[in-house]
C-alpha positions in Angstrom: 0.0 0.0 0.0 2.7 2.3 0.8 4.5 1.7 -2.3 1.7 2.3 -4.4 1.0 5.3 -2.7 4.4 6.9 -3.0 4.4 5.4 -6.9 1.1 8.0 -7.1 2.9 10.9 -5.7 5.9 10.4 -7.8 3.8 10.6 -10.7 1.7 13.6 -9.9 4.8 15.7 -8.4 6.9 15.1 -11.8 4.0 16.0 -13.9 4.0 19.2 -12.0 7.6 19.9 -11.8 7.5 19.2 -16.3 5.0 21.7 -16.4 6.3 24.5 -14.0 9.8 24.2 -15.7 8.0 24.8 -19.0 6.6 27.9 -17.4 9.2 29.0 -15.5 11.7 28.9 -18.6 9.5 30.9 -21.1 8.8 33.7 -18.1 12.6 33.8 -17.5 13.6 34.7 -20.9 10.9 37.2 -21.6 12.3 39.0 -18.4 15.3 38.7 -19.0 14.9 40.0 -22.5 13.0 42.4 -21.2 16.1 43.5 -19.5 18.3 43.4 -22.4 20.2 40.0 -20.7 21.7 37.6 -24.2 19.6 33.9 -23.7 23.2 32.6 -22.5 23.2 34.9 -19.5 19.6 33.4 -18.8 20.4 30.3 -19.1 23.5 30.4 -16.9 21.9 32.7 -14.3 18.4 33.0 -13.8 17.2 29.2 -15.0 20.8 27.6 -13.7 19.6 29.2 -9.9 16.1 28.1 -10.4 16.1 24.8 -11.7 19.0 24.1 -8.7 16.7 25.3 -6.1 15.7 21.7 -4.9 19.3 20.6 -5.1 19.9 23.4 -2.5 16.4 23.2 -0.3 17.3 19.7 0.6 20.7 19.9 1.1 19.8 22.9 3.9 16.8 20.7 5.5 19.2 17.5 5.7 21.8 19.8 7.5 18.9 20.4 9.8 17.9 16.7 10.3 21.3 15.6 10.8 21.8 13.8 7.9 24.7 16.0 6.3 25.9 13.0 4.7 23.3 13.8 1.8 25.2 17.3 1.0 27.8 16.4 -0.6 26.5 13.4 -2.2 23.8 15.7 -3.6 26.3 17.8 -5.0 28.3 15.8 -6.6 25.9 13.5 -8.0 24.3 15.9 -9.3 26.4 17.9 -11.0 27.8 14.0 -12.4 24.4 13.5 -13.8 23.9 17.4 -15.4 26.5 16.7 -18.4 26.5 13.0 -18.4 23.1 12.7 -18.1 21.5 16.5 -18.8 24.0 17.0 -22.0 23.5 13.4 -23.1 19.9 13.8 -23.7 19.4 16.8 -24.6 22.0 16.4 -27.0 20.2 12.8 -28.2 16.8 14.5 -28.5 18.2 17.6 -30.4 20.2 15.1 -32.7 23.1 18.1 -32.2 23.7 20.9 -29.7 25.2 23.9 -31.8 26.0 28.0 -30.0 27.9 30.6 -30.7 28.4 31.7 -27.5 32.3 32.0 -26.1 32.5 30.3 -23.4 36.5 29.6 -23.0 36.8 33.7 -22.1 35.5 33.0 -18.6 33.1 30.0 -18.2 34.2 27.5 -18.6 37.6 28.5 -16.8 35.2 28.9 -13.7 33.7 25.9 -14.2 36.9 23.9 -14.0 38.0 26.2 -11.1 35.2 25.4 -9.2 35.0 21.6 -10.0 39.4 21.3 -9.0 38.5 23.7 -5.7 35.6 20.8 -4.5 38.0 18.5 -5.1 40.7 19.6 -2.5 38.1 21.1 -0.5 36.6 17.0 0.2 39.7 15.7 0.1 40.6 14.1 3.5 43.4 15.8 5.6 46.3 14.4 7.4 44.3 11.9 10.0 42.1 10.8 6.7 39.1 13.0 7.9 36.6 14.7 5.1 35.5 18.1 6.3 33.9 21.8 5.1 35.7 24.6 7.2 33.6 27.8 7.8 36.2 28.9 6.1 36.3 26.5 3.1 32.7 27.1 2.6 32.6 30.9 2.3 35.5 30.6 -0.4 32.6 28.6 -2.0 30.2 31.0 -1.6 33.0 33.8 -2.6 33.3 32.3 -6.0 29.8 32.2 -6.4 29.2 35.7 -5.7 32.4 36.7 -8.2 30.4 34.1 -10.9 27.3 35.9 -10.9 28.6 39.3 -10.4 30.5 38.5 -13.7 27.9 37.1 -15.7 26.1 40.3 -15.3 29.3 42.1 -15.9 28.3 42.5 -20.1 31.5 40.4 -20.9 28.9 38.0 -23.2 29.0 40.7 -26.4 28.7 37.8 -28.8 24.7 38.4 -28.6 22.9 42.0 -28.4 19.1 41.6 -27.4 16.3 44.2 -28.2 14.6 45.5 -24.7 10.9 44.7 -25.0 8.2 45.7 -23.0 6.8 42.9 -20.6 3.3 42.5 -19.4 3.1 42.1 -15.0 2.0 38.1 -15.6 5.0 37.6 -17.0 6.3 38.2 -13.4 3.4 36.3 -11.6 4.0 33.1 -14.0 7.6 33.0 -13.3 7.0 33.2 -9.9 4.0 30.9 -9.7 6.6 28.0 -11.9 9.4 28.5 -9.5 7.2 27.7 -6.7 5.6 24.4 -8.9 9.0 23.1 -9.5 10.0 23.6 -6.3 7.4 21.8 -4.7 6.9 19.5 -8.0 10.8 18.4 -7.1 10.5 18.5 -3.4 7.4 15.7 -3.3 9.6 13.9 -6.3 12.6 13.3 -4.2 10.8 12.2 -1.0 8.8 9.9 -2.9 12.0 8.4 -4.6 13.6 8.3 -1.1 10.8 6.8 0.7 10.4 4.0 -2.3 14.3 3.5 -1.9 14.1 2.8 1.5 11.1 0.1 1.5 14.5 -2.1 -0.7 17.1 -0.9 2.1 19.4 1.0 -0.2 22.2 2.9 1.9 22.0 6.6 2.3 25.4 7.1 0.6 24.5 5.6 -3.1 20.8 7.2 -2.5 22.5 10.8 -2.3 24.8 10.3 -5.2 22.3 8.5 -7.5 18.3 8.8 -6.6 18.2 12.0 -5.1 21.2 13.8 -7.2 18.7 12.4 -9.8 15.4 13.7 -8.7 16.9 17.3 -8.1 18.6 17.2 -11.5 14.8 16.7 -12.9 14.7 20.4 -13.6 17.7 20.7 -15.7 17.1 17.9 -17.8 13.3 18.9 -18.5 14.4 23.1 -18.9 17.5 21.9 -21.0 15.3 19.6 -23.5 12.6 22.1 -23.6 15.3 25.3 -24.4 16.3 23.0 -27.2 13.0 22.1 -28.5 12.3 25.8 -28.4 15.3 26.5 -30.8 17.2 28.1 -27.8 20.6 25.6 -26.9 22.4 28.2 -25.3 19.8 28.2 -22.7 20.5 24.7 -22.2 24.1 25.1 -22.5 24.0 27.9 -20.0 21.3 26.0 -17.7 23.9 22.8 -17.2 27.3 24.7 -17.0 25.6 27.8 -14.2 23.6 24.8 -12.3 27.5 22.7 -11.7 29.0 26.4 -11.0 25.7 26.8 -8.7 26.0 23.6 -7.2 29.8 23.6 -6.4 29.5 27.3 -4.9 26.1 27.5 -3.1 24.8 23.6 -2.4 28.1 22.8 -0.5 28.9 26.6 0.6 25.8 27.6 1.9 24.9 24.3 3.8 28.5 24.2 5.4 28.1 27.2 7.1 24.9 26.2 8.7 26.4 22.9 9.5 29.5 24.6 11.1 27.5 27.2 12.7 25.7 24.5 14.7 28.5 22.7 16.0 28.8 19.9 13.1 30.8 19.7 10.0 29.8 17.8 6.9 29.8 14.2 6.8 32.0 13.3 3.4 31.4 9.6 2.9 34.6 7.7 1.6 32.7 6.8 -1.3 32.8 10.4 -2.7 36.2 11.0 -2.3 37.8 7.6 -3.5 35.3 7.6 -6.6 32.4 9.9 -7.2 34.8 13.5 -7.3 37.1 11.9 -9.6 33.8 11.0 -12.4 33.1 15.0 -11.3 36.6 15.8 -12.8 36.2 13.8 -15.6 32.7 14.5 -16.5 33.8 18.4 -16.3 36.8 18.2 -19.0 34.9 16.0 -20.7 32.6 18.9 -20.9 35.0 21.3 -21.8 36.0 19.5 -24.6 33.0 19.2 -26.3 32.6 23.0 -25.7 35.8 24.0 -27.6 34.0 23.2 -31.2 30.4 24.7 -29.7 28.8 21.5 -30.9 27.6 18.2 -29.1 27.1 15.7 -31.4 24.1 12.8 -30.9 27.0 10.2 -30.7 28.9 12.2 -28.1 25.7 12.5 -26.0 25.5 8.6 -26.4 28.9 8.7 -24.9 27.9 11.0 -21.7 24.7 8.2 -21.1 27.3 5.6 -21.4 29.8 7.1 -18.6 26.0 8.1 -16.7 24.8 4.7 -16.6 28.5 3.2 -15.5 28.6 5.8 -12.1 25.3 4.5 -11.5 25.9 0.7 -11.5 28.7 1.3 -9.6 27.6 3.3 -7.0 25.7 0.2 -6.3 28.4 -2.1 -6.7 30.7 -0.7 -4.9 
């Protein structure tokens, strides 16, 4: 009974959160169009926060339940399954991913800064511990206030917008989806949690796999739905601002709390021995395939291929 009543919630929650990322990415560009901000600063900015919202939400509420273990797990896994799994799709669904957007001038440069700075942040000291120092965690959140403070900078000249008026729903509707995929993401996880549970999976592969997953929901449904719209540098932007996003605020912001009430984050040994190595890889892998602004179907094949190999062995493992 109780799996076939989390089965119904699943169902109904994910409906929601495909339909409020829908919304929530056609308000965001027409505001941010409206503001004169290129569809790549969008993407990177105002979808990237949005759609990593949930990633973020539960990472603060399992700091608060004592169960930090899921922080970095979330992190990580999630940022793993946004270009393995995010890129591979969209890139499959869209048969190609083509931009003209630069992103070696800056971007990408911070996404590989933040992905190497995780990495020795989580890497165990001298007695083999795994920590986030208040101090560690405010670099994080130090790099993401330089990020975004950047991306509004007007660096991006490769595209010049026209300002257009905007009509008040706009604003409403973008607030209204925001809220829908919250929630729509919120209810998704639990129920994926609470079905994981009934088969006794341990918290460690649940954090890196089921609920890295479920909060990656929004990217993968914003990113398909830019590209179905003829708009790929809002997906581009979406994956690379939600791993900067990720890196920065899901581990920075949580860490703080964490160390603010007496208690560091737990680092299982799974992440460091394994799961921040496939984060390296995964992120020059995606730089890459951003060199020649193109993302073939085949290479998106690949990234499933690498997605479907950190999940099996999670498990194995």
């Amino acid at each position: 009974m109780d799996a076939l009543m989390w089965s119904g919630i699943f169902i109904i929650s994910l409906a929601g959160l495909v339909k409020g990322s829908d919304w929530f990415i056609g308000a965001a560009e027409k505001i941010g169009i409206a503001l004169g901000i290129p569809s790549f600063i969008i993407g990177v900015t105002i979808v990237a926060v949005g759609t990593s919202l949930p990633e973020l939400a539960s990472s603060i509420v399992a700091v608060f339940s004592g169960d930090s273990s899921i922080v970095t797990g979330n992190a990580v896994g999630s940022n793993i399954a946004n270009i393995a799994l995010v890129l591979g799709l969209t890139a499959i669904i869209g048969k190609r991913v083509s931009f003209n957007v630069n992103l070696m001038e800056a971007d990408i440069p911070f996404l590989i800064c933040s992905a190497f700075l995780l990495w020795f942040i989580l890497a165990p000291n001298s007695t083999g511990v795994s920590d986030v120092s208040i101090f560690e965690a405010s670099l994080l959140i130090a790099g993401l206030i330089i990020f975004i403070g950047y991306s509004f900078s007007g660096n991006d000249e490769d595209e010049k917008p026209i300002k257009q008026k905007i009509e008040p729903m706009t604003y409403l509707t973008l607030l209204a989806s925001g809220v829908l995929v919250y929630f729509g993401a919120t209810y998704t996880i639990e129920a994926i949690i609470k079905i994981s549970e009934m088969f006794d999976i341990k918290s460690e592969a649940i954090a890196l796999s089921v609920v890295a997953l479920g909060t990656s929901l929004p990217e993968i449904v914003v990113s398909v739905t830019a590209m179905r719209r003829g708009k790929p540098e809002i997906a581009i932007g979406n994956i690379l601002g939600s791993n900067i996003f990720n890196t920065f605020a899901v581990v920075g912001i949580p860490g703080i709390i964490a160390q603010s009430r007496g208690e560091g984050l737990i680092v299982p040994e799974i992440i460091t021995d394994f799961s921040m190595p496939m984060m390296i890889a995964m992120t020059l892998l995606f730089f890459f395939m951003m060199i020649s602004k193109t993302v073939s179907r085949w290479e998106g094949l690949m990234l499933l291929i690498f997605y479907v190999y950190f999940i099996v062995e999670l498990f194995v493992r």
